[in-house]
Residue, then its C-alpha position, 0 to 999 in steps of 0.5 A: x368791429x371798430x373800437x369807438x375813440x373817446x376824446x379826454x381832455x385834461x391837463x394833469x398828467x397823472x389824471x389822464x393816465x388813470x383815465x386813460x387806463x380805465x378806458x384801455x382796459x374797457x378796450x377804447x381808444x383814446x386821444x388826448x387833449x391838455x387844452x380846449x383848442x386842442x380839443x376843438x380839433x381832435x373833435x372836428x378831426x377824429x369826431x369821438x362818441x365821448x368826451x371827458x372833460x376837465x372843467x379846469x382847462x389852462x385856456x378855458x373854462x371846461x363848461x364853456x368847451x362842452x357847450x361850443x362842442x354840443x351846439x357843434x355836434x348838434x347834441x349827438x356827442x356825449x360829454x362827461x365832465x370831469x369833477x375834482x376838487x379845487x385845491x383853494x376851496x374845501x368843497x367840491x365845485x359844482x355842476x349846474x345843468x349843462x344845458x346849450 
């Protein structure tokens, strides 16, 4: 059986690595993308089941890549974005509904 490709997008070194050994220990492989246009590729080459997103992205904002990608994929592909807090703000950032 292939092991299915999960795409994790982000840029802070220390968060990919936590993620990426979660999902090394569930026996996943796994790709890398620090930006949304790397990310952009490595879909459309290697067309993951998951993608895991940052919604913080240096060359974009991470909302806007999940719905390009959803609107691409023809909703097939699953997106989880990644949510952490913002250093400037005392709360937590927010999620409205991803719809494409």
């Amino acid at each position: 059986m292939t092991k299915p490709w999960v795409l994790v997008v982000e840029d802070e070194a220390d968060i990919y690595r936590f993620v990426r050994m979660a999902l090394e220990k569930e026996g996943l492989n796994i790709a890398e993308a620090k930006t949304a246009q790397e990310a952009r590729i490595d879909s459309a080459c290697r067309r993951p089941e998951l993608v895991i997103v940052d919604l913080g992205l240096a060359d974009g904002d991470g909302k806007t890549f999940i719905r390009e990608l959803r609107a691409w994929s023809s909703n097939q592909l699953s997106c989880l974005p990644l949510v952490s807090r913002n250093p400037r703000r005392s709360q937590p950032s927010t999620l409205e509904p991803m719809t494409t």
